[in-house]
C-alpha positions as CSV (number, residue, x, y, z in Angstrom):
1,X,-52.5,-34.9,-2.6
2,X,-53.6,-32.3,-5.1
3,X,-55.2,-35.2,-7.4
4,X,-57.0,-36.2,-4.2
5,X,-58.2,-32.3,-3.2
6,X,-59.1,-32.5,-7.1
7,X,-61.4,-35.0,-7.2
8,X,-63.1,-34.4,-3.6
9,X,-63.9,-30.7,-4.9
10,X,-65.3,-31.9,-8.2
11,X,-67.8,-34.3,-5.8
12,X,-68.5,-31.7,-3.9
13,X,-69.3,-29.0,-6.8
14,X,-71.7,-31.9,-8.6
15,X,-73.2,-32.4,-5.2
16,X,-74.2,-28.5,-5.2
17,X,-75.0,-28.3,-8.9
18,X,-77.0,-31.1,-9.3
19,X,-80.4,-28.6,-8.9
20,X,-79.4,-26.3,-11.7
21,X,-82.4,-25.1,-13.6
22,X,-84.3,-26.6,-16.6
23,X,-85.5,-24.0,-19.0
24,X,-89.7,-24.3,-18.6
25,X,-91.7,-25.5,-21.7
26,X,-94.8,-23.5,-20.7
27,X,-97.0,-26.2,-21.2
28,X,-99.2,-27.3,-18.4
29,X,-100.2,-30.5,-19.9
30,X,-98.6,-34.1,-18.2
31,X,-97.7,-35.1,-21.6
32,X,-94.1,-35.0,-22.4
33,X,-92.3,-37.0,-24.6
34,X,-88.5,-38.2,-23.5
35,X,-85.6,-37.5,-26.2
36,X,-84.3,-41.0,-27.5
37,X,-81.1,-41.8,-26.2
38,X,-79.1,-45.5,-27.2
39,X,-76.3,-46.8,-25.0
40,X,-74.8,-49.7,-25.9
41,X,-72.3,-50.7,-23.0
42,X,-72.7,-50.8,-19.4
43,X,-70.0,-48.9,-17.6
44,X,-70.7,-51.1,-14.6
45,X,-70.6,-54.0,-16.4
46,X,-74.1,-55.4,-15.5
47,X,-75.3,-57.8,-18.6
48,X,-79.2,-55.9,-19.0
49,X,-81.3,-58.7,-20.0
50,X,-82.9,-57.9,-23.4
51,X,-86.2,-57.2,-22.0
52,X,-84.7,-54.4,-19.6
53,X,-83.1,-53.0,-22.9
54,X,-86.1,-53.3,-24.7
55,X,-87.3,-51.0,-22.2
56,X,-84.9,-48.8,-21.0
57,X,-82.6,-46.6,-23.6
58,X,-80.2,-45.9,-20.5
59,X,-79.4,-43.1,-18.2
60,X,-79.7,-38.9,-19.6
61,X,-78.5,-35.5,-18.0
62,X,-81.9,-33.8,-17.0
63,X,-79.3,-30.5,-17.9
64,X,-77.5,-30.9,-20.9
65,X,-79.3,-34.3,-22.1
66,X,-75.7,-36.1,-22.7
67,X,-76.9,-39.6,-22.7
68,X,-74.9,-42.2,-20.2
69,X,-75.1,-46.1,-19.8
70,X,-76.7,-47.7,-17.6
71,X,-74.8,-48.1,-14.2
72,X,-74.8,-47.3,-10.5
73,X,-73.9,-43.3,-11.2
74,X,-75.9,-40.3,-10.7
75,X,-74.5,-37.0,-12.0
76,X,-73.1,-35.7,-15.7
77,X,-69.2,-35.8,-16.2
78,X,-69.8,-33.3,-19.0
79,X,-71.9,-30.6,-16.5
80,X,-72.4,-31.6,-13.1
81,X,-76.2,-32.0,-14.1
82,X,-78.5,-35.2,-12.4
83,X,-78.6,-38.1,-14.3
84,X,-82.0,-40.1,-14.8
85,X,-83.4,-42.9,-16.7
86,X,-84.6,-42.9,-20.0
87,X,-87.5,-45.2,-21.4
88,X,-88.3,-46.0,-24.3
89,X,-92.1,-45.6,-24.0
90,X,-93.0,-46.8,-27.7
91,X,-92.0,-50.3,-26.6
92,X,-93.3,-50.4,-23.3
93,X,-96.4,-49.1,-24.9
94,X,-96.2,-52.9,-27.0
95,X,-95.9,-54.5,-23.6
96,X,-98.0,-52.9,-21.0
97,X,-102.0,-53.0,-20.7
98,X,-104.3,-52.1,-17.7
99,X,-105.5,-55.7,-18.4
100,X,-102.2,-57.1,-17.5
101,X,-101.1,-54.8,-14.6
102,X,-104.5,-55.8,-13.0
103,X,-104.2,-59.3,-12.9
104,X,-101.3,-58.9,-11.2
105,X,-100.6,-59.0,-7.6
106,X,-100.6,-56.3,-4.9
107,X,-97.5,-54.2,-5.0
108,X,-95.2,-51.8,-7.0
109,X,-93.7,-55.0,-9.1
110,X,-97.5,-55.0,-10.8
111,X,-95.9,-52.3,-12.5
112,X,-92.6,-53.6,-13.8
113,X,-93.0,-52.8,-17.4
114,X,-92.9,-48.8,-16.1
115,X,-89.7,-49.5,-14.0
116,X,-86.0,-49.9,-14.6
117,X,-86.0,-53.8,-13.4
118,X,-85.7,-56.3,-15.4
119,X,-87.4,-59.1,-13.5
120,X,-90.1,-59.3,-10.4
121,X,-87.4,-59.5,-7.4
122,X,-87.3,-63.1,-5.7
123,X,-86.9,-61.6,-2.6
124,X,-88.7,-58.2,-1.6
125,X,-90.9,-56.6,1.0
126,X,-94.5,-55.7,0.0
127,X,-94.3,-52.8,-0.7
128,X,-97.3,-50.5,-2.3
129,X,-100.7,-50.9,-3.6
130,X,-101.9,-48.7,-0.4
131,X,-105.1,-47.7,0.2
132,X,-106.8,-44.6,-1.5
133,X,-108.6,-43.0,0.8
134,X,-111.8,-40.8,0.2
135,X,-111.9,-38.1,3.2
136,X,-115.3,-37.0,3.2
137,X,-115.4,-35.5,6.8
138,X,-111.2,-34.0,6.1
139,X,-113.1,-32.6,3.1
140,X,-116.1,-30.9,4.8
141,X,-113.9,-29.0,7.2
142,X,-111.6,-27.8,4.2
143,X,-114.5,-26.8,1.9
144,X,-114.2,-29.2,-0.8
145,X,-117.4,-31.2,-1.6
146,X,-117.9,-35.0,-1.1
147,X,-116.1,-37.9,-2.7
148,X,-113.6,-35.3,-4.2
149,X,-110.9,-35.5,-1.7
150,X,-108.9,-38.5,-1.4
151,X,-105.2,-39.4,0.8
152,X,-103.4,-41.5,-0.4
153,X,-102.4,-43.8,2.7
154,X,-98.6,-44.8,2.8
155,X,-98.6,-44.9,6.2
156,X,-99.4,-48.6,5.6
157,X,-96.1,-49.5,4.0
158,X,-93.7,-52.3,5.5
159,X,-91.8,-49.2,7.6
160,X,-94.4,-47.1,7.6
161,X,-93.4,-44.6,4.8
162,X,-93.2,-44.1,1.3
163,X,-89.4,-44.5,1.5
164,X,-90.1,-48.4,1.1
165,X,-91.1,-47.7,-2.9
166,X,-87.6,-45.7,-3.8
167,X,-85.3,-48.2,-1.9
168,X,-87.3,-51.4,-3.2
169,X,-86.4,-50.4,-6.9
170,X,-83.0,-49.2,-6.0
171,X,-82.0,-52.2,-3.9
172,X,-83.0,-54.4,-7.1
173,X,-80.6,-52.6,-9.1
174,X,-78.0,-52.9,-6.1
175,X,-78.3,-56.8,-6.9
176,X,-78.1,-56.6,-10.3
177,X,-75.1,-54.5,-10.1
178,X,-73.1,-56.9,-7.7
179,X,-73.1,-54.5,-4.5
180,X,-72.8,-56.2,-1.3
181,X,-73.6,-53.2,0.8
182,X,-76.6,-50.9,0.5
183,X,-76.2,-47.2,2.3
184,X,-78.1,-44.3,2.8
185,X,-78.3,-40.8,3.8
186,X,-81.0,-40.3,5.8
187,X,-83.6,-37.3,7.6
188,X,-85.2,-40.7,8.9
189,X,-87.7,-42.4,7.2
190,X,-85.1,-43.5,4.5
191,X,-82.7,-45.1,7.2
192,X,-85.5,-47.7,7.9
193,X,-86.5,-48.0,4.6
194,X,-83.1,-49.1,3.4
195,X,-82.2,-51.2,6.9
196,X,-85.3,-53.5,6.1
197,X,-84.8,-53.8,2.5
198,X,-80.6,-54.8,3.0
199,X,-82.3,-57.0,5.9
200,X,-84.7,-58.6,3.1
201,X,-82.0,-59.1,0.4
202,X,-79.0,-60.5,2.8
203,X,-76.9,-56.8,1.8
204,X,-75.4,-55.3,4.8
205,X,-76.9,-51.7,5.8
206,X,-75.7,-49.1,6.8
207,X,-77.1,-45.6,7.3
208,X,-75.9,-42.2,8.1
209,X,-78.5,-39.8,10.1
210,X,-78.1,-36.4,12.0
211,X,-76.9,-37.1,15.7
212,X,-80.2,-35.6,16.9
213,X,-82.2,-37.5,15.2
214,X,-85.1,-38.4,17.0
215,X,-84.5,-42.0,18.7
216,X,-87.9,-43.5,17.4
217,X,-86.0,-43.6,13.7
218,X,-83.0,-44.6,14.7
219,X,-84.2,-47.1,17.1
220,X,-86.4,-48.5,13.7
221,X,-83.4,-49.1,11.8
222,X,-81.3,-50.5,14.4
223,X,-84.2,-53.3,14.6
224,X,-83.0,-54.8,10.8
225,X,-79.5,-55.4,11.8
226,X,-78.2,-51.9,10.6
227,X,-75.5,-50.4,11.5
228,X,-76.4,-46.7,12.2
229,X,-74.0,-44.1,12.2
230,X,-74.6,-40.4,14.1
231,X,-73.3,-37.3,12.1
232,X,-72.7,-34.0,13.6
233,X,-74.3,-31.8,10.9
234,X,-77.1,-30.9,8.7
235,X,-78.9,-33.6,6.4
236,X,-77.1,-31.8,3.7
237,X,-73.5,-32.2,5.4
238,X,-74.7,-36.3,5.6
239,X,-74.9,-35.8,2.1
240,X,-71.9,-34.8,0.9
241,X,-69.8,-37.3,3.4
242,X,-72.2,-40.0,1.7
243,X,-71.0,-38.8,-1.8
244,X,-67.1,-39.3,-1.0
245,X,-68.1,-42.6,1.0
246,X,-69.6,-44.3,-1.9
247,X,-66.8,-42.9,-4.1
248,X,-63.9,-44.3,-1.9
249,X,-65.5,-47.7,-0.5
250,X,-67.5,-48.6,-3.3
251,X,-70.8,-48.9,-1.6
252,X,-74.5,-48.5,-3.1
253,X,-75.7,-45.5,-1.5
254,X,-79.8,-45.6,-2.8
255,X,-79.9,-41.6,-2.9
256,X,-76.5,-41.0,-4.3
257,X,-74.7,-43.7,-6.8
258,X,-78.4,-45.6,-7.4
259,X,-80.0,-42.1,-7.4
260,X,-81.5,-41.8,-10.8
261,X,-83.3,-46.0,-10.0
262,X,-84.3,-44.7,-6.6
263,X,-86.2,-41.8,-7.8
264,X,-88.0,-43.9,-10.1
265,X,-89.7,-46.0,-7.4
266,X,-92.2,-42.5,-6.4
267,X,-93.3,-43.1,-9.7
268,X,-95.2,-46.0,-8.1
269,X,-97.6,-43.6,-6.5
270,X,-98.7,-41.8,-9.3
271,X,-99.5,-45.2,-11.2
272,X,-101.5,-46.5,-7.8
273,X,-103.2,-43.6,-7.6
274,X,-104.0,-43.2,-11.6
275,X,-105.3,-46.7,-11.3
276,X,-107.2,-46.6,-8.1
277,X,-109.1,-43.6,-9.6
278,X,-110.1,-45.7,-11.9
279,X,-107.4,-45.0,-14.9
280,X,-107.4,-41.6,-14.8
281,X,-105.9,-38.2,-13.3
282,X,-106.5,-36.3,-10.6
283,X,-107.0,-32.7,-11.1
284,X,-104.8,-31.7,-7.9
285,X,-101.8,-33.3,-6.7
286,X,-100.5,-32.2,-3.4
287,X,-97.4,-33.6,-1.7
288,X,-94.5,-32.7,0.8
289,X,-91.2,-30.8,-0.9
290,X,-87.9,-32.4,0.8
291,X,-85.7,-33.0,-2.0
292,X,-88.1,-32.5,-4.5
293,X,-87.5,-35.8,-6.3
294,X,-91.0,-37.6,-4.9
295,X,-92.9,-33.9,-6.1
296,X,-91.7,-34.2,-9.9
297,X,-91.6,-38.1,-10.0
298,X,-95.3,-38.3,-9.4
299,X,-95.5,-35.7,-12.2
300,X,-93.1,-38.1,-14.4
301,X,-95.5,-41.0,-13.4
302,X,-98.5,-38.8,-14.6
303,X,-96.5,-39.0,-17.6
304,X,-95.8,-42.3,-18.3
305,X,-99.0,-43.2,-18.2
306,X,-100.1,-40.7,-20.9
307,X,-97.3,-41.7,-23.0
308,X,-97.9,-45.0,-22.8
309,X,-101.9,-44.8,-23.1
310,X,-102.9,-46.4,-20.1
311,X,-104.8,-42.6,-18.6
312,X,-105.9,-40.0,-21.0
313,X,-104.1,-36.7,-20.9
314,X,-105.2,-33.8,-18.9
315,X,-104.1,-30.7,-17.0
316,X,-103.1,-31.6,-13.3
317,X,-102.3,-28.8,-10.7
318,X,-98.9,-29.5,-8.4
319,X,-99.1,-28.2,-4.9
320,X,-96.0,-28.7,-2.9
321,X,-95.8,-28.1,0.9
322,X,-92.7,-27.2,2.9
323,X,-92.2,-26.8,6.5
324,X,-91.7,-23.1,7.4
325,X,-88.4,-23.5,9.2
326,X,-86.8,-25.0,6.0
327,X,-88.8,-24.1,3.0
328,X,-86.2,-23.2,0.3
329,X,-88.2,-24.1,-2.9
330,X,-91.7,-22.3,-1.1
331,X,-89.4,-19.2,-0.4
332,X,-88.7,-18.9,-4.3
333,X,-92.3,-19.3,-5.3
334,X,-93.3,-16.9,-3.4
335,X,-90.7,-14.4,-4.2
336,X,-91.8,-14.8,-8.4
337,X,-87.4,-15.9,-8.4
338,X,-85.8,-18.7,-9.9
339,X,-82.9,-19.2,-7.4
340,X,-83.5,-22.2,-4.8
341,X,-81.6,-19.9,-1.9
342,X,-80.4,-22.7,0.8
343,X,-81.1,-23.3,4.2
344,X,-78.0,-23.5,6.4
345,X,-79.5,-24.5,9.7
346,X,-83.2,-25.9,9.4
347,X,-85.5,-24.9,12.5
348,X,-88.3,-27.4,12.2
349,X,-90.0,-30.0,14.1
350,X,-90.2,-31.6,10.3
351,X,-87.3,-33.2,10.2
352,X,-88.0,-35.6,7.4
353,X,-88.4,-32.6,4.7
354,X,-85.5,-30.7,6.9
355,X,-83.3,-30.5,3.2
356,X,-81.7,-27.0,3.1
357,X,-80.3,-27.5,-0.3
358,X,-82.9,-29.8,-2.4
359,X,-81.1,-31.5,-5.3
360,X,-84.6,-31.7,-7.2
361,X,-85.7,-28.1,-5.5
362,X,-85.3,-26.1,-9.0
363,X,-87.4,-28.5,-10.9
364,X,-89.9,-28.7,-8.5
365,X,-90.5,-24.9,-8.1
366,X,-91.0,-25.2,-12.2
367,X,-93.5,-27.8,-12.0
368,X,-95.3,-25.9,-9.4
369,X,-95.5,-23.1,-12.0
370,X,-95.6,-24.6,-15.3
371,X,-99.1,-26.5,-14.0
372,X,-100.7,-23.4,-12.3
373,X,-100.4,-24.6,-8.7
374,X,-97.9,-23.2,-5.7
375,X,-95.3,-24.2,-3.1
376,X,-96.9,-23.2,0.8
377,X,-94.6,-22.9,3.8
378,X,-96.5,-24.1,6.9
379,X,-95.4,-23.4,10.3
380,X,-94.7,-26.0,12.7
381,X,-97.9,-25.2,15.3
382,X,-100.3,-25.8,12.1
383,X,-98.2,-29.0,10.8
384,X,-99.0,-30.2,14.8
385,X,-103.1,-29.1,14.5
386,X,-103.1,-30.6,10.9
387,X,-102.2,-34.1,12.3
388,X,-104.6,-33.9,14.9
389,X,-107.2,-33.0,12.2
390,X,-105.9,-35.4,9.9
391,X,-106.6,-38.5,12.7
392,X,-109.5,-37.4,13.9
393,X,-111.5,-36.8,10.5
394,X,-109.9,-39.7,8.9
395,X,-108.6,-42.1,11.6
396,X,-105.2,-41.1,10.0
397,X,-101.9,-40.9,12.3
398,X,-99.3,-39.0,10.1
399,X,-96.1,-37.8,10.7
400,X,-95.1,-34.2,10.2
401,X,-94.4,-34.4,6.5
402,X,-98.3,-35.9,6.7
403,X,-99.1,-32.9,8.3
404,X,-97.3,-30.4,6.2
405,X,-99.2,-32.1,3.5
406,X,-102.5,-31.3,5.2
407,X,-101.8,-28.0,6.3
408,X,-100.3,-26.6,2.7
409,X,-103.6,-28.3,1.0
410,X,-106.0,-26.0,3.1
411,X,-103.3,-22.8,2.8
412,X,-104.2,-23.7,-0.9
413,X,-108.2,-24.1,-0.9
414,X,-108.1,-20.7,1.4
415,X,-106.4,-19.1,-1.7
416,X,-108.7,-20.4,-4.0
417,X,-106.2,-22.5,-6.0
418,X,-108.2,-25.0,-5.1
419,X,-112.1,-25.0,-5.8
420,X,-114.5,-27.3,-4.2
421,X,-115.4,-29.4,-6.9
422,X,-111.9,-29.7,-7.6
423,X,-110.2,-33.9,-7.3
424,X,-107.6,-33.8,-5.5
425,X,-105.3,-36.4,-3.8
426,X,-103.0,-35.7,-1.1
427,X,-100.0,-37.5,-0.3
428,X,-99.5,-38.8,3.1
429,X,-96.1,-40.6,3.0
430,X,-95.2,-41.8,6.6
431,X,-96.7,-42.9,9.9
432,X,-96.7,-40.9,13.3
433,X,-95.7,-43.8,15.3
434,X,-92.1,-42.5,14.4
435,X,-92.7,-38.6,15.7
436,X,-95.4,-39.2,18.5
437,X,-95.0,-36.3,20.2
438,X,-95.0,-33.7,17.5
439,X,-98.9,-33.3,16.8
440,X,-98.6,-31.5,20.7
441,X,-96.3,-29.2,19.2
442,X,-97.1,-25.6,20.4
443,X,-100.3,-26.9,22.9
444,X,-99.5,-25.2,26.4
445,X,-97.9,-27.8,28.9
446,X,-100.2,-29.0,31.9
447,X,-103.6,-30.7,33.0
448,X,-105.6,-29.9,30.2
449,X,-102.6,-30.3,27.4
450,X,-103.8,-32.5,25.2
451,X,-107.5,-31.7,25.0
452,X,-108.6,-32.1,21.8
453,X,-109.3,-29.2,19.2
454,X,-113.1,-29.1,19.9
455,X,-115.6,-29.8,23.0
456,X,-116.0,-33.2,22.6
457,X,-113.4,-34.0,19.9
458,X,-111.4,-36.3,22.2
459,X,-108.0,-35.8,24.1
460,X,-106.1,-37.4,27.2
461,X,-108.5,-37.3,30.2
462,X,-107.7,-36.6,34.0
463,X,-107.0,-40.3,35.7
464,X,-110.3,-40.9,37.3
465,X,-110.8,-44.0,40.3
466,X,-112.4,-47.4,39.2
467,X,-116.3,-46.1,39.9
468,X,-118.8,-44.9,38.3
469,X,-119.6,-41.9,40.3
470,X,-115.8,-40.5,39.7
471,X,-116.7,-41.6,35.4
472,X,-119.5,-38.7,35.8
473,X,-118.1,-36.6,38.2
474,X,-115.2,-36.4,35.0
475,X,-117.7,-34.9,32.7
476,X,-117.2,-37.8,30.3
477,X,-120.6,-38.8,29.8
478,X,-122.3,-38.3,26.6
C-alpha cells in the first residue's frame, strides 16, 4: 500500500512539475541549435530502423537536458521535467530539400524527414497541407495593409481541427511501439481527433472528456466507434486520472505517454506555413494558448527549418491568445512574473483552451517575451463578435479558440505590437460546426438576436410568407 501511495504521488508531482521554467537565452532570433544527445537502446523495445536513428538522437529533458531513449514516456526520472525529441539536424540537413518535400504529396508525411517516423504510414487520414489564406477585407477592418495578413485554415482538417496533425504522428509511434489501444485526455477537439485516427489504424479508442462537455464533441467522437468516457472535473483532473490510467493498463495515451511525438505533429504548421509563404518566415505568429505545446512547437518548427536551411533566419514576434476566464500564462505576462498561477475552476465559453494548469504554460510565456510579442486575455463576448467577424470577412466559421485567436490579434495591432505593414499569420485551428452557438454569446435574446454586427451585414431574418409583397414589406431588398 505505501509503495502504491508512492508511486501515484510521484505521477502526480511529475504531472504538476512538468511546466517548470527554462532559464531564457535572450535571443529573439528562431535559430537555436539542439544539444547532441546519443541513446543507444530503446526502453520500449521498438527496433528504430536506421533511417529514424539517423534522424533522431532520442528523447531529452527540456529541464535538466538528461538524455532518454526513445520510447512511449514523457517526463524526466531524474527531475520531473518534460521529455522531448531530439534531432539530429546535421543529418536531416543531408536528407531534406525544398525540391524533395515539394514533389511530394499533400499532407504532413511530405514532411517526414522533420518528424520522428520512420516511414510514410500505410494507413493514415489526410491530414494537413491546409489552405493559407490571405484576409484582405479581416485585414482592412484590423488596420493592417493588403496581402499582409494571412489565416491559416485548419478548419479543413479530417475532424475539423488541428488536433488531427499531433495525433497522426503520435498514433504512428503507437504502431510502432506495439499499442493496441490509443487514449486521450481531451477539452474536445482531441477526443475526435484520436477516435478517427484509432478508427483509421484498427486501435481501439478511448477518450476521457469533462461531463459537460458540449454534446456536438462528444457526439463527433462517438461516430469512429469510440468509447467516450464523462469525468466529473476540470480538464486538468482528466489529466491526472489519464496519467495513472496509462501507468496501470498500459495504454498509449497521445498527450501523456506519446507526449513528446505528439507535440511534434504542430510542428507541421509552421513548415506549411513557411512553405506556403514561399520558404520563408512570417514576421508575426499569433495562435491560441491551451497547453502551450502548439504556441512553442510552431516556434520549434521555425526552427527546424533554419537549422536545417530550408528558410533563412529572421526575427519572428509570438502572440499568444487566452480566453479571459482561464488565461493563466496571459495573467503572468501581464503581471512582468514568472510563475504560471493556475486556474482551479475555468469560467469560459472556450472550452477547448479551458487548461488551468498548462504543462507547456512557462515556456510559452518565455517565448512570448524572449521574441518581443505578448500573451492577450480576451473575454468571451469579443471571442463571440470575433467569429462573426472572422466569417463574414473571410467566409471563415471558427470555433472559439478561432476566435480567441482573432480577438487577441486585434488587442495586439490596437497596442501597436503589431504595425500595418507587419506579415502576420494567424492560426485558426478548429471548425465552428462543433460550438455553433457560441459566436451568439452575449447578443440579447429575442426577435432581432442574431442581427448581424452592421446594417446590412447579414443575420437570421423574421420568417416572412411565400410572396413577394411580404419579401419587401421585410426590408430585405437591396
Amino acid at each position: 500500500m505505501t509503495t502504491e501511495t508512492s508511486t501515484t504521488d510521484s505521477r502526480h508531482r511529475a504531472w504538476s512539475l512538468m511546466a517548470a521554467p527554462v532559464a531564457s537565452s535572450g535571443k529573439t532570433q528562431i535559430t537555436a541549435v539542439a544539444t547532441a544527445v546519443v541513446t543507444d537502446a530503446d526502453a520500449a523495445g521498438d527496433e528504430i530502423h536506421a533511417s529514424l536513428r539517423s534522424r533522431i538522437q532520442g528523447l531529452r529533458c527540456r529541464n535538466c537536458h538528461r538524455p532518454e531513449a526513445i520510447g512511449p514516456s514523457f517526463v524526466c526520472p531524474a527531475c520531473f521535467g518534460p521529455l522531448e525529441v531530439v534531432h539530429d539536424r546535421e543529418a536531416i540537413r543531408a536528407q531534406v530539400s525544398r525540391a524533395k518535400i515539394e514533389a511530394r504529396a499533400p499532407g504532413i508525411w511530405r514532411y517526414l524527414e522533420l518528424l520522428p517516423v520512420d516511414e510514410t504510414p500505410a494507413r493514415s487520414l489526410a491530414v494537413g497541407s491546409t489552405p493559407l489564406l490571405r484576409a484582405d477585407r479581416l485585414a482592412h477592418e484590423l488596420g493592417i495593409a493588403p496581402g499582409r495578413l494571412h489565416l491559416k485554415d485548419d478548419t479543413r482538417n479530417p475532424t475539423l481541427s488541428f488536433k488531427d496533425r499531433v495525433v497522426a504522428v503520435a498514433a504512428a509511434r503507437a504502431v510502432a511501439f506495439g499499442f493496441d489501444t490509443l487514449a486521450c485526455a481531451s477539452t474536445g477537439n482531441l477526443a475526435g481527433a484520436t477516435a478517427a485516427a484509432a478508427a483509421a489504424l484498427g486501435l481501439r479508442a478511448v477518450v476521457f472528456v469533462p461531463a459537460d462537455l458540449e454534446p456536438a464533441k462528444i457526439d463527433h467522437a462517438l461516430s469512429y466507434g469510440a468509447t467516450v468516457v464523462p469525468v466529473r472535473g476540470t480538464y486538468d483532473d482528466i489529466n491526472r486520472l489519464s496519467l495513472e490510467i496509462a501507468d496501470e493498463e498500459g495504454w498509449a495515451f497521445v498527450n501523456v505517454n506519446l507526449r513528446p511525438f505528439y507535440s511534434e505533429g504542430s510542428k507541421t504548421l509552421a513548415f506549411e506555413v513557411a512553405e506556403q509563404l514561399g520558404w520563408r518566415l512570417p514576421d508575426v505568429l499569433v495562435a491560441p494558448i491551451a497547453s502551450g505545446s502548439l504556441f512553442t512547437k510552431v516556434a520549434q518548427g521555425f526552427e527546424d527549418l533554419v537549422a536545417v536551411g530550408l528558410v533563412a533566419d529572421k526575427p519572428v514576434r509570438f502572440i499568444g491568445s487566452q480566453a479571459a476566464g482561464c488565461s493563466p500564462v496571459a495573467q503572468a505576462f501581464a503581471e512582468g512574473g514568472d510563475e504560471i498561477r493556475p486556474v482551479r475552476a475555468p469560467d469560459t465559453i472556450v472550452r477547448s483552451l479551458a487548461i488551468g494548469s498548462p504543462a507547456d504554460g512557462r515556456y510559452a510565456l518565455a517565448l512570448a517575451r524572449r521574441t518581443g510579442g505578448s500573451v492577450e486575455a480576451v473575454p468571451d463576448e469579443v471571442t463571440a463578435s470575433a467569429i462573426r467577424q472572422l466569417g463574414r470577412t473571410e467566409g471563415v466559421f471558427a470555433e472559439t479558440a478561432g476566435g480567441v485567436t482573432v480577438a487577441g490579434l486585434e488587442q495586439a495591432v490596437q497596442r501597436g505590437l503589431i504595425g500595418p505593414d507587419d506579415e502576420v499569420v494567424a492560426l485558426i485551428t478548429g471548425n465552428g460546426v462543433k460550438t455553433p452557438d457560441a459566436k451568439w454569446f452575449g447578443v440579447e435574446t429575442g426577435a432581432d438576436a442574431r442581427g448581424g454586427e452592421a446594417t446590412g451585414s447579414g443575420g437570421l431574418a423574421s420568417t416572412i410568407e411565400p410572396s413577394y409583397a411580404a419579401f419587401t414589406r421585410a426590408g430585405l431588398a437591396a
